[in-house]
N, C-alpha and C positions, 0 to 999 in steps of 0.2 A: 622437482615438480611436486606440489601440494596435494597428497590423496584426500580427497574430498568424499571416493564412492559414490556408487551407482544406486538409481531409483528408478522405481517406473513412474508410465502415465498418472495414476492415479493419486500418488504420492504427490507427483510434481504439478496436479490441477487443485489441489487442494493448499497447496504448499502457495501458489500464485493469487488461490482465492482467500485463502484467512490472513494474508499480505496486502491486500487491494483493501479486501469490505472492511478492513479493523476501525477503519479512518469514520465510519458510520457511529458509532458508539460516541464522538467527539464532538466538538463544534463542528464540525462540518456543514450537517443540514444547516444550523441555524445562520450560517455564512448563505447557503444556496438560494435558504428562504427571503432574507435580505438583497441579494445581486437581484434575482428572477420571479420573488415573488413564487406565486401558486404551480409555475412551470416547470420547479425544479425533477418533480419525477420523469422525466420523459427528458430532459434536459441531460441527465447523465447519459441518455443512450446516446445521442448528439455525441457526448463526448467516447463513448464507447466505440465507438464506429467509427469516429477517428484515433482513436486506441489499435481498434484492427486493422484501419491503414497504416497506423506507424509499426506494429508488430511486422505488416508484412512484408513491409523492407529489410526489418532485421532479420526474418528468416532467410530469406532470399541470400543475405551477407553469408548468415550461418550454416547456410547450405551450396558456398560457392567454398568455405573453408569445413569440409569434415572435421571434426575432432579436434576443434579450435573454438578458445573462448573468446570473448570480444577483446581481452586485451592483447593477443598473440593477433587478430586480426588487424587491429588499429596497429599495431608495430609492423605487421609487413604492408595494408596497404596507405600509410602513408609517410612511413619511413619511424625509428628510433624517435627521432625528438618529438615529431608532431604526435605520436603515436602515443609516448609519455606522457603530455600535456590534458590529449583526449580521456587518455586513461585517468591523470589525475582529475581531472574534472568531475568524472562520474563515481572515483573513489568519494572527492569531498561533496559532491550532492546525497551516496548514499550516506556517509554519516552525518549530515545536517537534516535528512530525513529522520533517523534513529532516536535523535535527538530531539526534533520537534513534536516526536512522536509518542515519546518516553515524557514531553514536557505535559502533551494536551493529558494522555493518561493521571497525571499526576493533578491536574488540575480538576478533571473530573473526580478523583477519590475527594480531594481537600474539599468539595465544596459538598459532595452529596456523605461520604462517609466516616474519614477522618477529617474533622475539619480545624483540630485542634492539636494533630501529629504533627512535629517538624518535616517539612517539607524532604529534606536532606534524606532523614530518616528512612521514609517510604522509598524516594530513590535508590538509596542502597540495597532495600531488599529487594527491588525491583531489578539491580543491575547484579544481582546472586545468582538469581535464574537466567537469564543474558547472558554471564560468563560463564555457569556450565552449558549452556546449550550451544556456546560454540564452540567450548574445548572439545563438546562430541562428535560439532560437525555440521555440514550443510545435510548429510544423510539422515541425523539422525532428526534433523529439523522437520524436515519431510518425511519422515515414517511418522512422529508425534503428528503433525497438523492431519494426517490422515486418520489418525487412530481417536484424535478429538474432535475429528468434522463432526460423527454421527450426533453426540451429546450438543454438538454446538447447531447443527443445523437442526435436531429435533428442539432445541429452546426455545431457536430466535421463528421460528414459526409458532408454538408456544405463545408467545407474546404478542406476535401479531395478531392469531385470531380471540387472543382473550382481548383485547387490546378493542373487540369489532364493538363491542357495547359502546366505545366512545368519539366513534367515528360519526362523522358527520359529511355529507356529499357538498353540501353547500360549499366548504372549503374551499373545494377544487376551483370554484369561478372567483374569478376570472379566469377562464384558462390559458389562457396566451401569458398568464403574470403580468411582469412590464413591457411586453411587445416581442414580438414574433422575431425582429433584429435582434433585441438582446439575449433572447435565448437563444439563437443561434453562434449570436458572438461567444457568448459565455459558454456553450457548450463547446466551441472548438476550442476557445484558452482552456480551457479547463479539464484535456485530455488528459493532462498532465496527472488524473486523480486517478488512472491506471494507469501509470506507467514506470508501476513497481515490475511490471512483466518484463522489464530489463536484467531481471535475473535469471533469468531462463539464457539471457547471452553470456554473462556473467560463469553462471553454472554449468555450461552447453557440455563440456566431455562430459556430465551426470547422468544426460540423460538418454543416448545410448542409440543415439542417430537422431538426422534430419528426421524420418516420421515421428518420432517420438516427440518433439521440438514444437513441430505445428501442431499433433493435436494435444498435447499440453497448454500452448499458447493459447490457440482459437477457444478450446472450451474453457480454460480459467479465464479471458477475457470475457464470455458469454455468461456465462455461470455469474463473473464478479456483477454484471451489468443488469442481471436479474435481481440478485439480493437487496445490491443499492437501490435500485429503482423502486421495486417493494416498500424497502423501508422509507423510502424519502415519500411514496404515497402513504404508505400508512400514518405515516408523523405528519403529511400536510392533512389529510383524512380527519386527525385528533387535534390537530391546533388551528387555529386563524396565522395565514400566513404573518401577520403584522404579530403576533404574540409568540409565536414560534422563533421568530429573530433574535428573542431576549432572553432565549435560553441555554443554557451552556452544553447541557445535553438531553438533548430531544429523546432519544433513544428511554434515556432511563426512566423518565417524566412519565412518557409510554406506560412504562412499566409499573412503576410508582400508581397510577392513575387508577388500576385496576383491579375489580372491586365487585366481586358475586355475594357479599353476606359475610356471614362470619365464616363460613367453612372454604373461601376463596377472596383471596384479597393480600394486596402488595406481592406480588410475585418477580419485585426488584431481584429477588435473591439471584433468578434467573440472569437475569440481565446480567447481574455482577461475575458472574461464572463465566458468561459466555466474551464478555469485556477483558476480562482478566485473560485468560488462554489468548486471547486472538492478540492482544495487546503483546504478550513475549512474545508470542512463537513470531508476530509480523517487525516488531523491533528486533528481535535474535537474527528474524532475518535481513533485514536491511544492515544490521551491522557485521553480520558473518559474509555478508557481500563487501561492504567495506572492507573488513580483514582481506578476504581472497585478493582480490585485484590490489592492495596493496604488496602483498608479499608477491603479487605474480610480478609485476613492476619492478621489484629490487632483489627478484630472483630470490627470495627467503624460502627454507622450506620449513625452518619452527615457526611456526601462528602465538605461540602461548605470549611469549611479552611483546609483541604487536596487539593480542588482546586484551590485557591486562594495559597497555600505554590507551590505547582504545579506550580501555574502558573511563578512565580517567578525562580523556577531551570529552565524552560524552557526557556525564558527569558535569562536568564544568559545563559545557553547551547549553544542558539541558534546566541549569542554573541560572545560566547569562540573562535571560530574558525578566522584567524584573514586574509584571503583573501579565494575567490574562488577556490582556486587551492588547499588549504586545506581541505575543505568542499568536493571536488568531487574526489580528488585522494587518500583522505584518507579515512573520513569518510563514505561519502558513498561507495566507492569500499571497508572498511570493511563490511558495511552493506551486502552487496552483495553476498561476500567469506563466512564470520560465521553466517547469520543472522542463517541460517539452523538449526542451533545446539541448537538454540531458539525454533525454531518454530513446528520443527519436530523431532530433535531428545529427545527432555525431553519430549514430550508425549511416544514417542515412549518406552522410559528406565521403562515409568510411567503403558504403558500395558504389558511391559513384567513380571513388579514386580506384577502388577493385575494376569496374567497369572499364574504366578509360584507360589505366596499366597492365590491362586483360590479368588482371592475378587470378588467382583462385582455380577452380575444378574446371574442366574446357566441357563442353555439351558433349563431344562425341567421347569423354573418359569414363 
């Protein structure tokens, strides 16, 4: 058995939310601003709210098996093979997360900061911090993101009210964007852009029982759904939805824009600070997720050269993709559509087979 250690609440809402909101700092918005038009801040909640329907299936799972992760549950209720299969599915989603994740970060340095660094380069110093943060652990991943919320969440406020000088209301109209259907549609495909909160299943002996589980879950979902939404208003608030499409990251633009005189102005630095942290510690974690449920699968209990081979597919993955336009039209807009089928719907297949085999915890135990 892999000792991972124990954290509390606060650890693991912080650990959930600088894992969800990191994807803000990237092409995202300008993806949102494109599908939906002017609707995309409200548009995430949409997707939020079905984020907290699919979480609370998996609680439900996670509190029918005490002191069991989702891969020790997918093995008893739907037997050894099926159980494998499930399991590897959601190993090879969290590492093609890791990856696409680790790619957009690198796309955004090369265009705004290094833009004449070998690409390679920057990834390797990037995958230095990656591989100690997971030789330390899932624990110690979650004591950092707690101990850098304060600097990260006093920034990214920071920016957004310096950010008000460039706001504009008109933005907002249309507000429906491209119609009231699409933002419906797009906000339920698009669940998928919280449903990093599959590590909390992933994680689950961490955290130190079913209450701890839910209100970890419910408030990092809430908390991620506040950020995003925020930023996705304040970025449509500063650009025209039609202008804001064409930019690789809104986020920084924001920041870059910003401009009191000579005694306040460009306060990117900000931004680049709070991109950086959030970028490892949500990459460290999606791939310290892939480590665990790998080694829980083939029964391993050393991590280090499944990390170390890790870090290498990643590496190449995060390589494979051979311009920008591939990386955000493809890969991440599949992430977006199917990631769902990952993250909620296999727990979900996982309680229904618990349901109908009556596995798990009996009401009157």
């Amino acid at each position: 058995m892999i000792k991972e250690g124990k954290f509390g609440p606060q650890e693991g809402v912080w650990l959930i939310v600088i894992t969800v909101c990191a994807k803000i700092f990237y092409t995202s918005p300008s993806m949102v601003s494109a599908i939906v038009g002017t609707a995309g801040w409200y548009m995430t909640l949409i997707s939020a709210s079905v984020a907290l329907l699919g979480f609370t299936f998996i609680y439900m799972l996670l509190k029918s098996f005490p002191g069991k992760d989702i891969i020790e549950i997918f093995e008893i209720t739907l037997g050894p093979y099926i159980g494998f299969i499930f399991s590897s599915m959601l190993a090879i989603a969290m590492l093609y997360i890791a990856s696409i994740r680790m790619r957009e970060f690198l796309e955004v340095v090369k265009v705004y900061i290094l833009p004449i660094t070998p690409m390679p380069l920057i990834l390797v110093l990037f995958l230095i911090s990656v591989v100690v943060l997971n030789m330390l652990g899932i624990e110690t991943l979650a004591r950092l993101s707690k101990l850098t919320s304060y600097g990260m969440v006093a920034g990214f406020f920071i920016v957004i009210m310096l950010a008000w000088q460039n706001y504009n209301v008109n933005n907002l109209f249309p507000v429906f964007g491209y119609g009231i259907k699409e933002t419906l549609y797009h906000g339920f495909i698009r669940s998928s852009t919280y449903g990093e909160v599959i590590i909390i299943a992933v994680f689950a002996p961490c955290f130190q029982g079913a209450k701890y589980i839910k209100k970890v879950g419910y408030t990092g979902l809430i908390s991620s759904a506040f950020f995003i939404s925020l930023a996705l208003l304040s970025f449509t608030l500063t650009f025209p939805y039609h202008v804001g499409m064409e930019i690789v990251s809104p986020m920084y633009e924001m920041a870059a824009l910003i401009d009191y005189g000579r005694f306040l102005q460009r306060v990117d630095p900000i931004f680049l600070f709070i991109m950086g942290i959030s970028s490892i510690i949500s990459v460290s974690t999606m791939f310290c997720a892939f480590i665990s449920i790998y080694c829980k699968m083939f029964a391993m209990q050393d991590t280090k050269p499944v990390i170390l081979g890790g870090t290498i597919i990643v590496f190449s993955l995060a390589l494979f993709q051979s311009s920008i336009s591939d990386v955000v039209f493809e890969s991440v807009q599949n992430i977006r559509n199917y990631g769902g089928l990952f993250f909620y719907v296999l727990p979900v297949i996982s309680l229904i087979a618990a349901k109908s085999r009556k596995k798990g915890v009996k009401k009157n135990a």
